[in-house]
Backbone as a chain_set.jsonl record, in Angstrom:
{"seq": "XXXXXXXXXXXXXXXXXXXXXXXXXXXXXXXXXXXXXXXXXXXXXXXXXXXXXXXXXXXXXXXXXXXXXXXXXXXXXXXXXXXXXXXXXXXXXXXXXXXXXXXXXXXXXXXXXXXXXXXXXXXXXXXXXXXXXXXXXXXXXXXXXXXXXXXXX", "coords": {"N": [[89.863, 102.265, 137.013], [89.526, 104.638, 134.082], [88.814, 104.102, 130.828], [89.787, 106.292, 129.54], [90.976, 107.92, 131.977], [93.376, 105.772, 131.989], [94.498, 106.51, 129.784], [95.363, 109.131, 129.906], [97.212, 108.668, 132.005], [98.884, 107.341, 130.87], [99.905, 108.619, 128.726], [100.875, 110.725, 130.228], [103.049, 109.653, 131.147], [104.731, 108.889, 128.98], [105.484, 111.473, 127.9], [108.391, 113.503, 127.568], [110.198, 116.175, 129.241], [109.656, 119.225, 127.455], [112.121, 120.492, 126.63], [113.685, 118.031, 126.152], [112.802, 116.751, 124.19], [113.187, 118.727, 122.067], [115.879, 118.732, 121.925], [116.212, 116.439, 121.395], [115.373, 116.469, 118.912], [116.447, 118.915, 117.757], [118.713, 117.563, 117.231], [118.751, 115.528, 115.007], [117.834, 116.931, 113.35], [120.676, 118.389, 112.739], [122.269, 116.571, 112.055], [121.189, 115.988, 109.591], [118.417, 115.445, 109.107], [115.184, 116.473, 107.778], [113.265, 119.35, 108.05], [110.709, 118.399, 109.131], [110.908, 115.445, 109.293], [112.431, 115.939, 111.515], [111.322, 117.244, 113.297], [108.915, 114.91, 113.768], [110.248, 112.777, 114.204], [111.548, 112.944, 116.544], [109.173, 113.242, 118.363], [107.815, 110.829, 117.763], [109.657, 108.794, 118.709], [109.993, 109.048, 121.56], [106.548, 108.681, 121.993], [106.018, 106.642, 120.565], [103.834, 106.784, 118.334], [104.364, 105.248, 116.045], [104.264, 106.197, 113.813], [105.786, 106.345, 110.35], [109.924, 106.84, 109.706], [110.558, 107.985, 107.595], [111.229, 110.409, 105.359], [108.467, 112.282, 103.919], [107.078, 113.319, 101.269], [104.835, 112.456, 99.663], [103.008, 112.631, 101.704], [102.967, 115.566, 102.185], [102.3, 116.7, 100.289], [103.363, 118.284, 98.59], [103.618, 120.912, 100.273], [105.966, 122.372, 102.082], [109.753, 122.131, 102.198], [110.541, 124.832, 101.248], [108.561, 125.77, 99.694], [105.64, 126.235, 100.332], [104.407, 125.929, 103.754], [106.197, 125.567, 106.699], [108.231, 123.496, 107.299], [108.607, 122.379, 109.597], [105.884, 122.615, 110.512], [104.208, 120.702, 109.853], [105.467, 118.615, 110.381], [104.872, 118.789, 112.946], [102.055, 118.615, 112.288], [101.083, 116.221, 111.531], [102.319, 114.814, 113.845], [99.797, 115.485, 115.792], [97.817, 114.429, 113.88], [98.327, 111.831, 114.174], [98.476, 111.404, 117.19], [95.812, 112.221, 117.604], [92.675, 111.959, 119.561], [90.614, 113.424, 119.252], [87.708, 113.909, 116.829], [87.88, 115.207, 113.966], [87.228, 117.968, 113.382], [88.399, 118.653, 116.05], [91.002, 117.885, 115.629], [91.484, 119.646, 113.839], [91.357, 122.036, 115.172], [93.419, 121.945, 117.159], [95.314, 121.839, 115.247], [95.186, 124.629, 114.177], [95.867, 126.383, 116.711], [98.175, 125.598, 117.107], [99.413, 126.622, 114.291], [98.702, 129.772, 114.609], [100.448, 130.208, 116.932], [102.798, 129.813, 116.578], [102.921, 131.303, 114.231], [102.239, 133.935, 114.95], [104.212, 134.544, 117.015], [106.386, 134.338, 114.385], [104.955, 136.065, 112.004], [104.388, 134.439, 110.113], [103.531, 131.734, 108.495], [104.691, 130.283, 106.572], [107.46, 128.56, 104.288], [108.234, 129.333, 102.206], [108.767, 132.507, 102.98], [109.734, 132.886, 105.588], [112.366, 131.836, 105.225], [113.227, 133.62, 103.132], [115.334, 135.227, 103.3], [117.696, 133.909, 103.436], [120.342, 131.782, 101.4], [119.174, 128.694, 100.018], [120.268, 125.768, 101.329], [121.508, 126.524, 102.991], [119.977, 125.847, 105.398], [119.961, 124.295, 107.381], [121.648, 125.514, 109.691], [119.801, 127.77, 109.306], [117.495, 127.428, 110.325], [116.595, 126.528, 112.303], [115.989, 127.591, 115.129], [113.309, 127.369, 114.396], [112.657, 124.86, 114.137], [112.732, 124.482, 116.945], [110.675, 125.781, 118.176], [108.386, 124.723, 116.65], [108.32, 122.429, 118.32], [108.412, 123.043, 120.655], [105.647, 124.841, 120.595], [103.474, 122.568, 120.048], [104.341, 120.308, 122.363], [103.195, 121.62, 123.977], [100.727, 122.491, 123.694], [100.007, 119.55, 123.927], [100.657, 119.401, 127.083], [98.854, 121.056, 128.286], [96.449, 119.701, 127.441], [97.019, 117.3, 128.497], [96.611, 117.882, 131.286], [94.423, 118.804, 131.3], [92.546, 116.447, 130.973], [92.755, 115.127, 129.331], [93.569, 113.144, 126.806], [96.281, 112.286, 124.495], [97.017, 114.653, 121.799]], "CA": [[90.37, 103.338, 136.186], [88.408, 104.624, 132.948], [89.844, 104.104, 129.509], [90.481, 107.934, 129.511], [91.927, 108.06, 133.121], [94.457, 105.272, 131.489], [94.762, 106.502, 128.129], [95.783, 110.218, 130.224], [98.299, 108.252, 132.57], [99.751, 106.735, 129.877], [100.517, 109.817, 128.013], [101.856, 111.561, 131.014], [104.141, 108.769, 131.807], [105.457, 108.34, 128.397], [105.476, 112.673, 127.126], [108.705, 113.938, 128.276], [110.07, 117.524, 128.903], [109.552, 119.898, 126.444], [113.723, 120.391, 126.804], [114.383, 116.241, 125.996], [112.095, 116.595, 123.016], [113.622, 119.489, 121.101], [117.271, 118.45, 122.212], [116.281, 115.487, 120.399], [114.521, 117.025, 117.143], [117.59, 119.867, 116.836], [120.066, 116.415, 117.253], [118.692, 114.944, 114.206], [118.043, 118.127, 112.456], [121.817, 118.896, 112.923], [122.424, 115.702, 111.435], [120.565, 115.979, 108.532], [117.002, 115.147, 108.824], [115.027, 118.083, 107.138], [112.678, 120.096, 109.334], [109.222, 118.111, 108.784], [111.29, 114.578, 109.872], [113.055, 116.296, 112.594], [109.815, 116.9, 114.875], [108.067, 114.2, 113.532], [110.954, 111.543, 114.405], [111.401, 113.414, 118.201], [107.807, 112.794, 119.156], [107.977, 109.197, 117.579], [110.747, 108.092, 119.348], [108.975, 108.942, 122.817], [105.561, 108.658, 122.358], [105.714, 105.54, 119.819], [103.027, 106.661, 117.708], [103.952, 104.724, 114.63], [104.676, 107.248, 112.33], [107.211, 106.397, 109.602], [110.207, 108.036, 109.626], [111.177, 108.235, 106.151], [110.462, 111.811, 104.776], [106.936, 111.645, 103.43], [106.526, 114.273, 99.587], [103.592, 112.332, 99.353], [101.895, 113.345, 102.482], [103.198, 116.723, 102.068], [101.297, 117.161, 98.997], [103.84, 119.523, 97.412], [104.124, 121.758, 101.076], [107.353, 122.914, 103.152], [110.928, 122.248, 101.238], [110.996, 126.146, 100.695], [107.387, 126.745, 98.798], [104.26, 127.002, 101.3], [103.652, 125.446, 104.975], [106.776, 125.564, 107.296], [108.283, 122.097, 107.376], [108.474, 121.698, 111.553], [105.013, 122.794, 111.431], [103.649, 119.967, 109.046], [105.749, 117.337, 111.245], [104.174, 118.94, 114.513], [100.596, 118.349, 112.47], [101.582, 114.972, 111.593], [101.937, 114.288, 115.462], [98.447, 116.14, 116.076], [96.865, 113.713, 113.526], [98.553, 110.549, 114.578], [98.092, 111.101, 118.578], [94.823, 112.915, 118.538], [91.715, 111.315, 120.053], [89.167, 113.514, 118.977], [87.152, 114.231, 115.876], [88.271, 116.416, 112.806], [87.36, 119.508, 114.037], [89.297, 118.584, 117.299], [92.248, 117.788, 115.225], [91.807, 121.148, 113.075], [91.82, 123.167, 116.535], [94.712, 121.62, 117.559], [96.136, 122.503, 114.124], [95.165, 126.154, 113.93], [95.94, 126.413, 117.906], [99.657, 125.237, 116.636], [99.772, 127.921, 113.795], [98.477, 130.502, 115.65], [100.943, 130.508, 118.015], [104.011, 130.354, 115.172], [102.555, 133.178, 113.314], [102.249, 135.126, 115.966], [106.024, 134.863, 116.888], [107.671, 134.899, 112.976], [104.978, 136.431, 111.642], [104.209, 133.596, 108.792], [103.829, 129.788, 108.758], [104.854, 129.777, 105.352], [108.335, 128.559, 104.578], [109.139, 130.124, 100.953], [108.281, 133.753, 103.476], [110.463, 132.621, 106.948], [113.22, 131.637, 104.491], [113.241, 134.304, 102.182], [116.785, 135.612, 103.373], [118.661, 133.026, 103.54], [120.92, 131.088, 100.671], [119.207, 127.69, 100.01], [120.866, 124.992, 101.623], [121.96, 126.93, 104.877], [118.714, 125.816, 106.145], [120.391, 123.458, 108.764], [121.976, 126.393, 110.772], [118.902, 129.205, 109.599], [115.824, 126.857, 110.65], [116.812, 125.244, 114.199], [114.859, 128.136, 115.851], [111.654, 127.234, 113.644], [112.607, 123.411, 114.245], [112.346, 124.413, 118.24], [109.532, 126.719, 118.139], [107.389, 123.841, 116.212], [108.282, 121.554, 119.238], [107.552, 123.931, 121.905], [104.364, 124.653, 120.504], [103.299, 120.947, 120.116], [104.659, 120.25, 123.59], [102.749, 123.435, 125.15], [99.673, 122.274, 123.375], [100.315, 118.529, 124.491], [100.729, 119.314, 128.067], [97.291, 121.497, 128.381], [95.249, 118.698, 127.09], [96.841, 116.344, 129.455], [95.886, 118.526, 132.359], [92.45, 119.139, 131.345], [92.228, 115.307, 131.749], [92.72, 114.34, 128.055], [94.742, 112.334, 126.156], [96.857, 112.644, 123.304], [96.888, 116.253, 121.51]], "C": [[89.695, 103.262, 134.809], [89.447, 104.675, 131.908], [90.912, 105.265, 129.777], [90.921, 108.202, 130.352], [93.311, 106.949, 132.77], [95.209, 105.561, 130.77], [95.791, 108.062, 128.878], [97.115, 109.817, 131.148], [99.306, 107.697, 132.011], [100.905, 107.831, 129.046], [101.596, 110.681, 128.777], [102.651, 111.138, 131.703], [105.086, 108.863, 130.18], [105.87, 110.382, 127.581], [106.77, 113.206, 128.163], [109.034, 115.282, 128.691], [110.168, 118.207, 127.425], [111.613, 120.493, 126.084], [114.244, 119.213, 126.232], [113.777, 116.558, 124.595], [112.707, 117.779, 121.799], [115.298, 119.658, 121.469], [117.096, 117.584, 121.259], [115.933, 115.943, 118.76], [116.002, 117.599, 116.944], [118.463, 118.567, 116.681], [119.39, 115.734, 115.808], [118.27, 115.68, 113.267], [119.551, 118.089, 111.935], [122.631, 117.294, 112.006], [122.178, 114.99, 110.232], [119.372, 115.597, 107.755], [116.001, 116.355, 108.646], [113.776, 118.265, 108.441], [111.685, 119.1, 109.803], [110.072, 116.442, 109.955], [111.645, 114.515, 110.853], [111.844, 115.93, 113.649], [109.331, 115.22, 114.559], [109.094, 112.773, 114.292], [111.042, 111.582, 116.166], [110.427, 112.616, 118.898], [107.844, 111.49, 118.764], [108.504, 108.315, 118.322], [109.863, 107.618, 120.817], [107.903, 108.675, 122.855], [105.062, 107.072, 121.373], [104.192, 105.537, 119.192], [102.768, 106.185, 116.486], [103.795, 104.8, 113.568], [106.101, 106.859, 111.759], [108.583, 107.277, 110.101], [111.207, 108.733, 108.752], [110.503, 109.546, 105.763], [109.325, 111.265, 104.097], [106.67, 113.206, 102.38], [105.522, 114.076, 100.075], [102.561, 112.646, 100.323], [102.318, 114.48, 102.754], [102.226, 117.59, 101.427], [102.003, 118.414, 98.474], [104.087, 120.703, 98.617], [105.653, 121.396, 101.676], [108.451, 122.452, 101.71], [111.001, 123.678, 100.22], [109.886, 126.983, 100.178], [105.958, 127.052, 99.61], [104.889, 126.936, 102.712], [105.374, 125.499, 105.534], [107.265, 124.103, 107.584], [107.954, 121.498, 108.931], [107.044, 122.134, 111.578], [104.17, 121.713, 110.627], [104.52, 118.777, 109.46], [104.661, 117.361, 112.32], [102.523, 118.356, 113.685], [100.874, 117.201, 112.33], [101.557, 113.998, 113.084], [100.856, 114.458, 115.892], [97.723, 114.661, 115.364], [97.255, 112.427, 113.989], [98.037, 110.135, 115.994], [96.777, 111.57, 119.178], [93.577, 111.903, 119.034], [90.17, 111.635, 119.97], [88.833, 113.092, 117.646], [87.854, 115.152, 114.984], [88.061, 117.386, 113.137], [88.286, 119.476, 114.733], [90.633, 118.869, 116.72], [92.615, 119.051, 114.709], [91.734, 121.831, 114.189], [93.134, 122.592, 116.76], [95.96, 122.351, 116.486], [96.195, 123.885, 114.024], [95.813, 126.508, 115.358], [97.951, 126.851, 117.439], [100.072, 126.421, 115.847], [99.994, 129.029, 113.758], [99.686, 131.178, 116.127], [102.576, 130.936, 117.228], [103.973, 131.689, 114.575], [102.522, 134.059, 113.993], [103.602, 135.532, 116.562], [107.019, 135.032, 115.428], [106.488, 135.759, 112.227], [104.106, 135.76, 110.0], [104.278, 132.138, 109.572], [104.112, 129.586, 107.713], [106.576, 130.039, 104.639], [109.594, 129.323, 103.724], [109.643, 131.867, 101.984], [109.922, 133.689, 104.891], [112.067, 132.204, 106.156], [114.169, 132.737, 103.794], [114.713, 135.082, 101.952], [117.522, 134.831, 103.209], [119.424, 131.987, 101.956], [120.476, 129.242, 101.192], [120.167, 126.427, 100.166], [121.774, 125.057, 103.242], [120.571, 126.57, 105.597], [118.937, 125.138, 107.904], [120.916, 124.467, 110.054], [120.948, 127.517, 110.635], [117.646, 128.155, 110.533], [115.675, 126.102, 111.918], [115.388, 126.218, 114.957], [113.319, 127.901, 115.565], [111.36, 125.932, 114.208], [111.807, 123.251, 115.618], [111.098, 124.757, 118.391], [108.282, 125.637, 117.855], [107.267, 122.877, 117.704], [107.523, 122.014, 120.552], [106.078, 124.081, 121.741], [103.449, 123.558, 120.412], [103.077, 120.448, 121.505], [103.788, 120.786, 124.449], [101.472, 122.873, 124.873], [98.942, 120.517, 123.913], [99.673, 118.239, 126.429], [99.151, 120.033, 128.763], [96.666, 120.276, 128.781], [95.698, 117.586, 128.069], [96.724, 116.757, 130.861], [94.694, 119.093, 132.61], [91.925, 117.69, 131.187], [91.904, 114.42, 130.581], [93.994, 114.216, 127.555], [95.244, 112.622, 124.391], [96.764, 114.326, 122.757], [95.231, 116.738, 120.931]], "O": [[89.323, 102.189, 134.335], [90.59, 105.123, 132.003], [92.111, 105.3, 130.051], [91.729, 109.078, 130.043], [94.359, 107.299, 133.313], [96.384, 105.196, 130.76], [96.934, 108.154, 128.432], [98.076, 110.583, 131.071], [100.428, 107.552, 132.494], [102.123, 107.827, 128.864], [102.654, 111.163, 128.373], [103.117, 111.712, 132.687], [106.303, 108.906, 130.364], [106.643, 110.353, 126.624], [106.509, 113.373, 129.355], [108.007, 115.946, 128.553], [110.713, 117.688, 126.45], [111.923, 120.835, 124.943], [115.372, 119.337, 125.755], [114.672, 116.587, 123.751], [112.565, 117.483, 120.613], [115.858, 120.732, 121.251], [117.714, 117.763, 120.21], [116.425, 115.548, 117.703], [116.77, 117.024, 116.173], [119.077, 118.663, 115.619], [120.338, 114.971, 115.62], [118.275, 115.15, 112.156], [119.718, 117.776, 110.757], [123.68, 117.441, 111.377], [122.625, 113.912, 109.841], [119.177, 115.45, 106.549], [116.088, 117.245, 109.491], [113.523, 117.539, 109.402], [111.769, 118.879, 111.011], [109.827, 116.375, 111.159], [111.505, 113.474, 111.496], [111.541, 114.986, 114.379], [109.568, 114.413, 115.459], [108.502, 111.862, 114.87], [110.74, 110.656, 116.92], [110.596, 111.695, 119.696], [107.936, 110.792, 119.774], [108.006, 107.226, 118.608], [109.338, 106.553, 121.139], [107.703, 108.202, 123.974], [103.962, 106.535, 121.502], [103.414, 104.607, 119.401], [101.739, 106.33, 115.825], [103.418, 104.086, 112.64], [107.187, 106.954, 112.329], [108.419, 108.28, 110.795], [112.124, 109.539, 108.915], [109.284, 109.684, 105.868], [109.185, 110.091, 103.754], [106.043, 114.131, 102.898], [104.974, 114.899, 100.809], [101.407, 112.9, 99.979], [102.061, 114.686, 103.94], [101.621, 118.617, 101.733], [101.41, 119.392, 98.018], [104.772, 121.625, 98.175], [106.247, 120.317, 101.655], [108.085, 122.434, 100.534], [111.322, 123.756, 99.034], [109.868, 128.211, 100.096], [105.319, 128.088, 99.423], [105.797, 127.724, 102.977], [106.067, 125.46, 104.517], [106.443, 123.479, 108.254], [107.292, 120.523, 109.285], [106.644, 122.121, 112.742], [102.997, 121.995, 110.87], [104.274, 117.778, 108.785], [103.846, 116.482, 112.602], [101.789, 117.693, 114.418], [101.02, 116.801, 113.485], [101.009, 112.922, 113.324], [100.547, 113.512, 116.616], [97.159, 113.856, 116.105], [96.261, 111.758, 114.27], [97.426, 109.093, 116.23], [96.43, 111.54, 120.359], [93.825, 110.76, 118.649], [89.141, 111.017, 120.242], [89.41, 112.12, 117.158], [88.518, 115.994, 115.59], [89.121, 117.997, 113.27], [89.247, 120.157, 114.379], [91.34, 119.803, 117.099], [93.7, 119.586, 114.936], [92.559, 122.712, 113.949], [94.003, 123.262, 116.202], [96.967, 123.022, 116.714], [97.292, 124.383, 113.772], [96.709, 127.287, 115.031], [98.627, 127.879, 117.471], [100.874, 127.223, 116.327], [100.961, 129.565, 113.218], [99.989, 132.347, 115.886], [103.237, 131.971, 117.307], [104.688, 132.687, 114.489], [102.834, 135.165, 113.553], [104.012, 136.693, 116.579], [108.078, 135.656, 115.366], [107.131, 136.517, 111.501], [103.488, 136.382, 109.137], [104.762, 131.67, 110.602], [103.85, 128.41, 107.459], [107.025, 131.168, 104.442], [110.751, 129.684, 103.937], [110.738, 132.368, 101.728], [110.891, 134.448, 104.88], [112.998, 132.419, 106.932], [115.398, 132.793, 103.829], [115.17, 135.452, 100.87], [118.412, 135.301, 102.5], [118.478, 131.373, 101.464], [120.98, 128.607, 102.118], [120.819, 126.07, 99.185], [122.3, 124.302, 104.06], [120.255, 127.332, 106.511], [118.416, 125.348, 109.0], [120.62, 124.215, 111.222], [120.936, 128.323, 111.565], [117.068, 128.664, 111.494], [114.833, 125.312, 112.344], [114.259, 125.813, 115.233], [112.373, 128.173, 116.304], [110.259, 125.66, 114.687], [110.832, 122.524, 115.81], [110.341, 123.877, 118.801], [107.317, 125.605, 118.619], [106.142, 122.642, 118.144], [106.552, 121.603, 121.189], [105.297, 123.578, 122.549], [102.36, 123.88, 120.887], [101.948, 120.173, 121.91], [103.667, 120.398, 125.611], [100.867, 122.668, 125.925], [97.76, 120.308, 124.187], [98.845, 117.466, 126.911], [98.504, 119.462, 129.641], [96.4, 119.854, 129.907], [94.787, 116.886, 128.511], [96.748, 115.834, 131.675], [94.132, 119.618, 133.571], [90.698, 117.646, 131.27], [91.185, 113.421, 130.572], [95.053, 114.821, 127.721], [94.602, 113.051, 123.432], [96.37, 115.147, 123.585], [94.988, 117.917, 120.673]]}, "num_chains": 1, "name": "protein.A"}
């Protein structure tokens, strides 16, 4: 068996449904882990990639918490850069692939915009659908690449 026939059995032993994974994210959403931690702690759990899972400002750089980037979608890249296997480009397809697919259902990836109705601090009951949506797309993008006979996202 070749690295990459291991490295792909590995993944698709340890990635579970796209259902287990955003049961888990909304459960620690709902509990009070903000959007960005939510995904990011989900995929951690299962895929043990080694990602903190203390909120991270500093690798935010000033996005999601209301003013640009969508917080679940700056966890989901977070998982992209931790589990990917290619090159920088690779990783930035994966990333735009991800956005893409958001924007195209709300419309925006940007969270001051997807927000914009809502009374700050209801975020926990407005942002579950965004929370899911980030997962699904992750997941969706996940499961591809391990049926085209590659590993990680």
């Amino acid at each position: 068996m070749t690295d990459s026939t291991q490295s792909v059995t590995t993944w698709s032993a340890r990635l579970p449904s796209c259902e287990s994974l955003s049961a888990r994210a909304l459960e620690l959403f709902a509990q009070g882990s903000d959007c960005e931690e939510a995904v990011v702690r989900a995929f951690n759990e299962f895929l043990e990639l080694g990602l903190t899972t203390e909120p991270q400002p500093k690798r935010r750089g000033g996005l999601g918490a209301g003013t640009s980037v969508c917080g679940s979608l700056l966890g989901a890249t977070s998982v992209i850069v931790a589990s990917s296997d290619e090159d920088d480009l690779g990783t930035a397809n994966r990333t735009l692939e991800l956005m893409a697919g958001f924007r195209e259902k709300y419309g925006s990836v940007s969270c001051q915009f997807l927000t914009r109705h809502m009374k700050w601090g209801d975020n926990h009951t407005f942002c579950v659908g965004y929370v899911r949506s980030a997962v699904e797309g992750l997941h969706q993008i996940m499961t591809e690449r391990l049926a085209a006979g590659k590993p990680g996202v």
